[in-house]
N, C-alpha and C positions, 0 to 999 in steps of 0.2 A: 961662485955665487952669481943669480943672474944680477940686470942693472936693475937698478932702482927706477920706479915706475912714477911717472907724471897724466894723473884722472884727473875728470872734470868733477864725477862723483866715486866718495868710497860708502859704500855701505856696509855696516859691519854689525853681523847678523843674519841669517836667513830662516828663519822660525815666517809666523804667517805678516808680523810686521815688517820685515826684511824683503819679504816678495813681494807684498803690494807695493811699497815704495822703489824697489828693482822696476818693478813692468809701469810705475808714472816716472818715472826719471831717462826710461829707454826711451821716452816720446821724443824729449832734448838729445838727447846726444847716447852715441856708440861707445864714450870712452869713457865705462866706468869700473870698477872694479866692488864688486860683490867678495866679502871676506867672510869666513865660517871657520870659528876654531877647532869645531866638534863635528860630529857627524851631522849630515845634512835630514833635516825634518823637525816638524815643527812640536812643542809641549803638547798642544792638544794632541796629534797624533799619537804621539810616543807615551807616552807617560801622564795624561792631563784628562780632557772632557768625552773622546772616544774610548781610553781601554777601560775608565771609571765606569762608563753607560756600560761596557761588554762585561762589568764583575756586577752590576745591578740589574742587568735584568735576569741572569738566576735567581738571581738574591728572590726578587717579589716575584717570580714562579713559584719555586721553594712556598714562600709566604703565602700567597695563592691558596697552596693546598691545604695549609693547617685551617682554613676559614673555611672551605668548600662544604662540610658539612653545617654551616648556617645556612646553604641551599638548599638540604635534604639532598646530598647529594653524598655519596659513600665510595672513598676511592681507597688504595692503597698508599700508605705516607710515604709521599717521598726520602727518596737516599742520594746523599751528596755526595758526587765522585768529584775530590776534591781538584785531582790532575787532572781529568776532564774536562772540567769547569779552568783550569787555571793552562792549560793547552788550545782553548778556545779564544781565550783571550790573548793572547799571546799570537795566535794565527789571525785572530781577526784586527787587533795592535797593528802588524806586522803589514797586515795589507794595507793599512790606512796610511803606515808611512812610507808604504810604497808609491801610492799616489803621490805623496809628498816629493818623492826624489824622481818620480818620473817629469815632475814640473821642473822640477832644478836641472834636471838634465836635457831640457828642453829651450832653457837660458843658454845664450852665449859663450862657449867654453873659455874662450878667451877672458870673460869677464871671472870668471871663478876661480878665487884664492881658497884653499885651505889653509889657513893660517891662522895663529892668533897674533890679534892686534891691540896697539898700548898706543898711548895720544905720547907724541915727545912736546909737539905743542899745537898749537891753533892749526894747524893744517899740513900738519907729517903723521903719519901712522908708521910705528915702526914694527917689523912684523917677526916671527917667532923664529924663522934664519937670519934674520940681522937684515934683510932688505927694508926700504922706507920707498910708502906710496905716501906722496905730495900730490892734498885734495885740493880744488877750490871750494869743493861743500861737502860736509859729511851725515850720515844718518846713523844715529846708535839705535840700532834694535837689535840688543842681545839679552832678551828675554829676562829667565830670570830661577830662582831655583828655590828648592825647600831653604824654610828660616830655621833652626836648630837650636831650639836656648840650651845654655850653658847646664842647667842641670842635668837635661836629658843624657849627655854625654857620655856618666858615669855608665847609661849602659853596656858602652861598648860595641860591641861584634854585635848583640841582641837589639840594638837599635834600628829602626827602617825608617826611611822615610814613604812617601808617596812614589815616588819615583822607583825606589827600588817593588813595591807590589807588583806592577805589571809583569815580575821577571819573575815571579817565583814559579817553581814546578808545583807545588800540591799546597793545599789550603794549612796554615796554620793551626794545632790546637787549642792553642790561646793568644790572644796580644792583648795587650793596653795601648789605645788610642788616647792622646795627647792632642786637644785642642776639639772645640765645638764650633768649628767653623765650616763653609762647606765640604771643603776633603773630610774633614773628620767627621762631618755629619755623613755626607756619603757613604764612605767607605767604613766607618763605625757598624753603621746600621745592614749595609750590605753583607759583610761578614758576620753578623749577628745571624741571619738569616738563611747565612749557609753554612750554620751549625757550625760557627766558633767563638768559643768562650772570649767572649770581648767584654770590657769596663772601661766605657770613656770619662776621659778627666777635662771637664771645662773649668773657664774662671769667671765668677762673678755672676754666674747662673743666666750666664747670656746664648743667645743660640743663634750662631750663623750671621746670616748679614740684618739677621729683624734687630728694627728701632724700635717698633710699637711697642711700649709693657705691657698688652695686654697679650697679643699673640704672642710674645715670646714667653707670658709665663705657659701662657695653654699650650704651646709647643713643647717646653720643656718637660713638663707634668705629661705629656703624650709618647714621646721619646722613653721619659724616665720608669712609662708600665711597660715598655716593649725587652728593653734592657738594662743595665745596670749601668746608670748617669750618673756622676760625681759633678754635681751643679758649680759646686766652689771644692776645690779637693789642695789642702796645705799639702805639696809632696815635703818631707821630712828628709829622707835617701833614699837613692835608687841604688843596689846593688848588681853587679854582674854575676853570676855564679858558673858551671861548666853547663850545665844545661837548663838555665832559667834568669828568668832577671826576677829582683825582689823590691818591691816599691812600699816605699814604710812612710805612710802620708796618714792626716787627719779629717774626716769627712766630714761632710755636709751636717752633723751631729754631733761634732766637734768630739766623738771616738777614733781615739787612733786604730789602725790598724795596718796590715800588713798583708799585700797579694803579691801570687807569683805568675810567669806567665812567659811563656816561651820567647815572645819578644813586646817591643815595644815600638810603639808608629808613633813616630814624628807629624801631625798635620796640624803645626804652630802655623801654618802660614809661608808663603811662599815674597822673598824678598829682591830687584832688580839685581840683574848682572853690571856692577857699575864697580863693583869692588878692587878689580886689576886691571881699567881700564888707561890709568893715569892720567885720569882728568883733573889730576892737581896739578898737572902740566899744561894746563890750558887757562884761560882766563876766564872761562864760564863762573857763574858762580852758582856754588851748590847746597843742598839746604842739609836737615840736620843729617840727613839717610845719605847723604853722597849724591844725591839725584840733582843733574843740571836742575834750575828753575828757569820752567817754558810755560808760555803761552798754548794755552789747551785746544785752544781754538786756531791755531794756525802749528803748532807741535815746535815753534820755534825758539831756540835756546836763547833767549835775553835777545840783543838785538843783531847776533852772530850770525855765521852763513851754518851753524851746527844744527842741526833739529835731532828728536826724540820721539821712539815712535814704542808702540807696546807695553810687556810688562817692563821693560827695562824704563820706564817712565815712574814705575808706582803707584800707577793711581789704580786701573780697573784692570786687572788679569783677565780679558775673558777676550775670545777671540774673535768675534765681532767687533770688537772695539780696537782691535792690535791692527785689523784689515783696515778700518776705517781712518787710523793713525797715520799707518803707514802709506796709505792712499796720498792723504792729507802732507805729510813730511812732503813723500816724495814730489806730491805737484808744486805746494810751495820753495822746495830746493831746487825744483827746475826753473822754478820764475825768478828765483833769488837776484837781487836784491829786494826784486818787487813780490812782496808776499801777503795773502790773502788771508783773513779770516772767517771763516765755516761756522756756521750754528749745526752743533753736536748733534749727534739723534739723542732721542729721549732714551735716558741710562734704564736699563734692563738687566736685570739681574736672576737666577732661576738657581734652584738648587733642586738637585734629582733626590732628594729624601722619599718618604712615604708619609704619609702626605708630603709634597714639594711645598717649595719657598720658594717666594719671588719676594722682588721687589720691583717697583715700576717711580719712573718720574721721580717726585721727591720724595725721600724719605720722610717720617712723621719725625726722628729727630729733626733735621734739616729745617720743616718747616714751624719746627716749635725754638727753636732759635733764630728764627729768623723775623722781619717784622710783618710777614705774611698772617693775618687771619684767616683761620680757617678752622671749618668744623669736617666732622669724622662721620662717615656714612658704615652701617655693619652690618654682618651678615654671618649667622650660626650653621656648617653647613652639616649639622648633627642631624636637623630634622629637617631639608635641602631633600624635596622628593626624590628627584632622580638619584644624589648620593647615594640613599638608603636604598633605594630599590639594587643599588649596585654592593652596598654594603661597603662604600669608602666614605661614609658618612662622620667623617670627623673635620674640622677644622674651623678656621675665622678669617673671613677677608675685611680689610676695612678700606675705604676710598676717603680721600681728602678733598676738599674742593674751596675755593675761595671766594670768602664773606663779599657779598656786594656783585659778583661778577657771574657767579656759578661756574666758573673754571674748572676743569677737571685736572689737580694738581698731583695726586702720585697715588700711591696705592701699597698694601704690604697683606701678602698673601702665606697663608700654611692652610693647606688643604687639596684638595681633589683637582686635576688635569689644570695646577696652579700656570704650568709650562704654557699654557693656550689663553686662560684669562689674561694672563700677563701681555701678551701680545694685543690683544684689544683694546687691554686697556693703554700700552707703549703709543700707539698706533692713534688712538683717542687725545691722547695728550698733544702726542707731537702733531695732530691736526687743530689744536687750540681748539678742540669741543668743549662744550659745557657741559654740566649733568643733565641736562634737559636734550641737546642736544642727541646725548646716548642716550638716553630712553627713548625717544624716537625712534632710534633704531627697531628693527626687529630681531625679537626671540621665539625660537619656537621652542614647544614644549613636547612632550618632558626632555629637559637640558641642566647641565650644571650651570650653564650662563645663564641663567635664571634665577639663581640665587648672588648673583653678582648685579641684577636687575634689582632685588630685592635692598643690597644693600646699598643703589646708590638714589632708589626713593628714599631713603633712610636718611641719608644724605639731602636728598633736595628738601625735605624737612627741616631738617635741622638749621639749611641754609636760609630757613625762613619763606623758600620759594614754590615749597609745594605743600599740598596735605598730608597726612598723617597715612604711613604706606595700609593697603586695606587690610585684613586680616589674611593669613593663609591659604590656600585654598588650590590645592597638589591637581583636582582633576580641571579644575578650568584653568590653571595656569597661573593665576591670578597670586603676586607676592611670591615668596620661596618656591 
């Protein structure tokens, strides 16, 4: 066995939080040791927001073409070559996490453990051959994996998560999707569309990451003409059988019934990798989920040399935020004991649905609990010119903004090119603009951003600080 190893820093993880924190901590010092219990690459690449976009854009190609004839236009209906489709993504997968390990192999070799690592206490790692690296500061970014509740279990062998999709060879005939959140919005609706009998089961008729009740009921009611949505769905048993799983739950209707369906998706949610780290060997202290509690604004463990960077934190899975984490860990683990705190970007949220979700700044729960006044700016983008003329004329943006100040506070979006609103408005907030200040702005016409013009006169009304938005008016521009 070699000798046991004496670092300055251990990093344990190399997902996208584990490497920005590796390349700010290489500024300090040469002598660290980077630890990977699994194969090197990051969720997004592998199994997370790259192979999901490579199983959704068939998906609304496919979809695409059932509408084409609202243009007068007369094509031949598409046919789903399901290994096709599922060999595309798996080569296109495959490259993205190739870049990913051409990075890692472009780190240090010396610094690179394969191993797994367990805390024995405050500053030993002990690793999966019985060696111990002795840190003076550590950073946990070991991401984090599908959550799995206990009933789903009874599937068995017919059970999938999220992670196991990206590997299949040809498209399923049917599944039950489990969970109305973005994976399961996603991938529900995507597979829907490349012609597989899907029935998603949400809880409590909620959709995704929306707080608004109004968009989430119009979303849901949007979702539930496309395909078959179980708003609140009692599962009762799930059976395994030799070729089917059999799910005996009560519906939205309060009639029992009973489907079968070749497997079953896991997309309850995905929970930090904190579970076999042996942080009950350390003096951190940790909250109800096992997750050190840190300081979000500097990623640092209680007042410890430990910090916390990604989903292995729990709060935001998304990989801008694991970058920006792990940025942050690693520069304040290089200044340790002197350590800084950062004002956050404005939190950004998107879901690749049809119509997409966002969410931007604060949420409309967040700020209805809070002691923030604030009124609601809105916008229908049913009759939204450019929509209709594109015929993705569906959705509802609302903007928030604050009584007294015109502050532009968050936004929650289901509708058309949501992915791009969303960044204007992120981009808006975190310049402390006001609604007055975006209207300023310019829009050209005919544009979707136009209809997000509409809804935040709606808004400056409301805030008492403008007039009453003008009426419609699609050729001069003027309102939606």
């Amino acid at each position: 066995m070699e000798s046991n190893l004496i670092v300055d820093f251990a990093i344990i993880g190399t997902g996208t939080a584990g490497m920005a924190a590796y390349r700010e901590v290489s500024k300090f010092t040469q002598n660290i040791a980077l630890l990977e219990a699994g194969e090197y690459g990051t969720t997004c690449a592998r199994v997370g927001c790259m192979p999901s976009k490579l199983l959704i854009a068939p998906a609304n190609a496919c979809h695409k073409m059932t509408k084409i004839s609202s243009f007068g236009l007369e094509v031949n209906p598409a046919r789903v070559n399901g290994k096709a489709v599922m060999q595309r993504v798996r080569d296109e997968r495959d490259r993205f996490v190739g870049f990913v390990k051409e990075a890692v192999a472009g780190f240090n070799p010396k610094h690179l453990i394969q191993q797994r690592a367990k805390f024995k206490n405050d500053h030993e790692l002990i690793l999966a051959d019985g060696r111990i690296v002795q840190a003076e500061r550590i950073i946990i970014a070991t991401g984090s994996q599908p959550y799995i509740p206990e009933e789903l279990k009874a599937a068995g062998s017919r059970l999938m998560t999220n992670d196991d999709v990206f590997y299949w060879q040809d498209l399923p005939k049917s599944i039950a999707v489990f969970g109305a959140g973005v994976i399961g919005l996603e991938l529900g609706q995507a597979l829907h569309r490349l012609n597989v009998n899907i029935e998603l089961f949400g809880r409590n008729h909620v959709i995704g990451m929306i707080t608004d009740p109004d968009i989430n009921q119009y979303a849901l009611k949007t979702f539930q003409n496309e395909f078959t949505f179980h708003g609140q769905a009692d599962v009762l048993a799930i059976t395994e059988n030799s070729n089917n799983v059999a799910i005996r739950f009560i519906d939205d209707k309060n009639i029992e019934q009973t489907r079968e369906f070749e497997y079953i998706l896991a997309a309850t949610g995905r929970v930090a990798n904190v579970y076999d780290l042996g942080l009950e060997n350390t003096s951190l202290e940790l909250n109800s989920r096992g997750v050190p509690i840190y300081d979000s604004l500097s990623m640092q463990c209680g007042k410890s040399h430990i910090f916390i960077a990604g989903d292995a934190s729990g709060d935001l899975p998304l990989l801008h935020e694991a970058a920006d984490e792990g940025k942050l860990a690693g520069e304040n683990a290089g200044r340790f004991p002197e350590v800084f705190k950062h004002k956050r970007h404005t939190a950004l949220g998107v879901a690749f649905t049809d119509p997409q979700l966002a969410i931007i700044g604060q949420s409309y729960r967040q700020l209805s609990e809070s002691a923030i006044e604030f009124k609601v700016g809105k916008v229908s983008f049913e009759d939204q010119g450019r929509s209709r003329v594109m015929l993705v004329n569906k959705g509802r943006l609302h903007v928030y903004g604050e009584c007294g100040t015109g502050r532009l506070l968050g936004a929650e979006i289901f509708g058309p090119s949501a992915e791009h609103l969303a960044h204007l408005l992120a981009w808006s907030i975190q310049s402390n603009l006001t609604v007055i200040d975006v209207l300023h702005m310019p829009f050209y016409h005919p544009v979707i951003e136009e209809g997000l013009r509409t809804a935040l006169r709606d808004l400056l009304h409301n805030l008492q600080m403008g007039p009453l938005p003008p009426a419609r008016c699609i050729d001069c521009g003027v309102g939606a």
